[in-house]
C-alpha positions as CSV (number, residue, x, y, z in Angstrom):
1,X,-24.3,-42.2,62.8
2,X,-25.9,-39.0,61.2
3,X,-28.0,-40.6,57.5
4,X,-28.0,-44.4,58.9
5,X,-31.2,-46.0,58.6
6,X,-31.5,-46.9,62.5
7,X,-30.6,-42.4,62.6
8,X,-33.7,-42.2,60.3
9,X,-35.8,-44.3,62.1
10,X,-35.2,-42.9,65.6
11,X,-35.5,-39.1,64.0
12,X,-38.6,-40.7,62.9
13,X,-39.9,-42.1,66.3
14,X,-39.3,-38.6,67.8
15,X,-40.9,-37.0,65.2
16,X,-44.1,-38.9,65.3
17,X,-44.5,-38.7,69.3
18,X,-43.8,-34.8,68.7
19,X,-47.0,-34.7,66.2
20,X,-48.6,-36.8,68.7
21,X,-48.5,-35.0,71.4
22,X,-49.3,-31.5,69.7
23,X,-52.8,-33.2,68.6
24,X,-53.4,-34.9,72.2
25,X,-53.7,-31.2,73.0
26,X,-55.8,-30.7,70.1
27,X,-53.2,-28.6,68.4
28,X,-53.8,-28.3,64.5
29,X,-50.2,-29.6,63.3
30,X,-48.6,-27.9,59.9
31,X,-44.9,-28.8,59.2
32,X,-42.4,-26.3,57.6
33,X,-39.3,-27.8,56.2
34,X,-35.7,-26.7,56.5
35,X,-34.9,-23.8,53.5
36,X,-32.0,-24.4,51.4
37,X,-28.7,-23.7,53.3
38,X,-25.3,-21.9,52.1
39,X,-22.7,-24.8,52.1
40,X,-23.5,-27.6,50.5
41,X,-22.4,-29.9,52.9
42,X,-24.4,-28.8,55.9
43,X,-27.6,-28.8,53.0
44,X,-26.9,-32.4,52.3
45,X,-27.4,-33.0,56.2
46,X,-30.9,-30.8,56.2
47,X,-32.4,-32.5,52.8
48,X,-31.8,-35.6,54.8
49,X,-33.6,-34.4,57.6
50,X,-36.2,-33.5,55.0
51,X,-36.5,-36.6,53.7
52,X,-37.5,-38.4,56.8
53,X,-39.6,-35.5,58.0
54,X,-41.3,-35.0,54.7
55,X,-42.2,-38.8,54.7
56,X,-43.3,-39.2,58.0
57,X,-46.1,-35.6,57.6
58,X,-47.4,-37.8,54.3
59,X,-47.3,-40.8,56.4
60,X,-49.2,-39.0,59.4
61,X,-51.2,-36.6,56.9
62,X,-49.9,-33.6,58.2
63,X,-49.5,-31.1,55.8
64,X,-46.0,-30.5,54.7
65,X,-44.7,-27.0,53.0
66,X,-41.2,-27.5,51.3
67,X,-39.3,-24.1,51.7
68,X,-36.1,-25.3,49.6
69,X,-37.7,-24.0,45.7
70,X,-38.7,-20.3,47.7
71,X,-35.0,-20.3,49.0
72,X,-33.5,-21.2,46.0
73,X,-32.1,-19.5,42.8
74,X,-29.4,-19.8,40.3
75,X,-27.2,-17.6,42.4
């Protein structure tokens, strides 16, 4: 199921062969992270999605840009 750890770890696997094969063809890798979305449910998913992402560019040192403070406001 969508969140479960085994979820995390395969969006992780896929993730890491992506980043992989950009730099087997000697791609310079940058990873942009989801923006804030309107309902807070589907947001929920997406920081999830963040999460593992987020870990896995520190883990891979790719740098990582977090969009969700630029698409963010009180409103």
């Amino acid at each position: 199921p969508f969140g479960s750890d085994g979820w995390k770890a395969a969006y992780a696997r896929r993730v890491d062969n992506l980043v992989e094969l950009m730099r087997s063809r000697g791609a310079e890798v940058y990873w942009v992270g989801l923006p804030r979305m309107k309902s807070s449910g589907f947001d929920g998913r997406m920081a999830i999605i963040n999460g593992v992402v987020e870990a896995r560019m520190t883990a891979l040192g790719v740098p990582w840009f977090d969009t969700v403070a630029l698409t963010s406001n009180e409103a």
